[in-house]
C-alpha positions, -999 to +999 in steps of 0.1 A: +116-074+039+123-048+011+116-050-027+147-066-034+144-095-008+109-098-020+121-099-062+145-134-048+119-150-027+096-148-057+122-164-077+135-190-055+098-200-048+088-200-086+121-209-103+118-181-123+149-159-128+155-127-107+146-106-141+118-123-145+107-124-112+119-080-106+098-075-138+061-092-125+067-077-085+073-038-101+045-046-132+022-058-098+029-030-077+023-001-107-006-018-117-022-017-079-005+022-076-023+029-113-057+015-100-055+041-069-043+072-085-074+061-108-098+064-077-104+026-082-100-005-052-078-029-057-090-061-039-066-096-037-088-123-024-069-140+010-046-106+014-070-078+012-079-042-003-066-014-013-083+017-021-084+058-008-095+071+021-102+108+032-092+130+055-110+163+061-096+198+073-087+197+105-071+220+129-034+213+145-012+227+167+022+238+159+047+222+187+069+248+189+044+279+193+012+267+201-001+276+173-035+262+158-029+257+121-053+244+095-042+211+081-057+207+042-081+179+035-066+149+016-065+118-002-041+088+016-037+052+000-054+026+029-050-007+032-072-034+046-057-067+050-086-099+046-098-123+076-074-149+061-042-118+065-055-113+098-062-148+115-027-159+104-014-128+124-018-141+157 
């Protein structure tokens, strides 16, 4: 399912109209994006959490040559879905 598919299915399910419905998914989806580049967690009770994990320097290999190459430390969006996700995932 992409954004679009997701913007009808919140409209056929609510009755609200496609504009309506395209304005609350993106307002939802930069709100959650705002509360991460913040440093914040975003947690949705029944679906789960979002927040930012870290991952140190590390060394890598380059394929091609063999290589070792240092990989920068960073910060990556994670996402950990709740018991109630999970169990229905089965």
């Amino acid at each position: 399912m992409n954004k679009n598919e997701l913007i009808n299915l919140v409209a056929k399910k609510t009755g609200l109209s496609r504009k309506e419905s395209k304005s609350g998914v993106t307002s939802m989806l930069n709100l959650v994006v705002d509360e991460i580049a913040k440093g914040k967690k975003v947690t949705l009770t029944g679906f789960g959490t979002f927040d930012i994990g870290h991952r140190k320097d590390r060394v890598g290999v380059n394929p091609r040559t063999g290589e070792k190459i240092k990989i920068k430390a960073v910060k990556m969006p994670r996402f950990h879905p709740s018991k109630t996700f999970r169990s229905k995932i089965k």
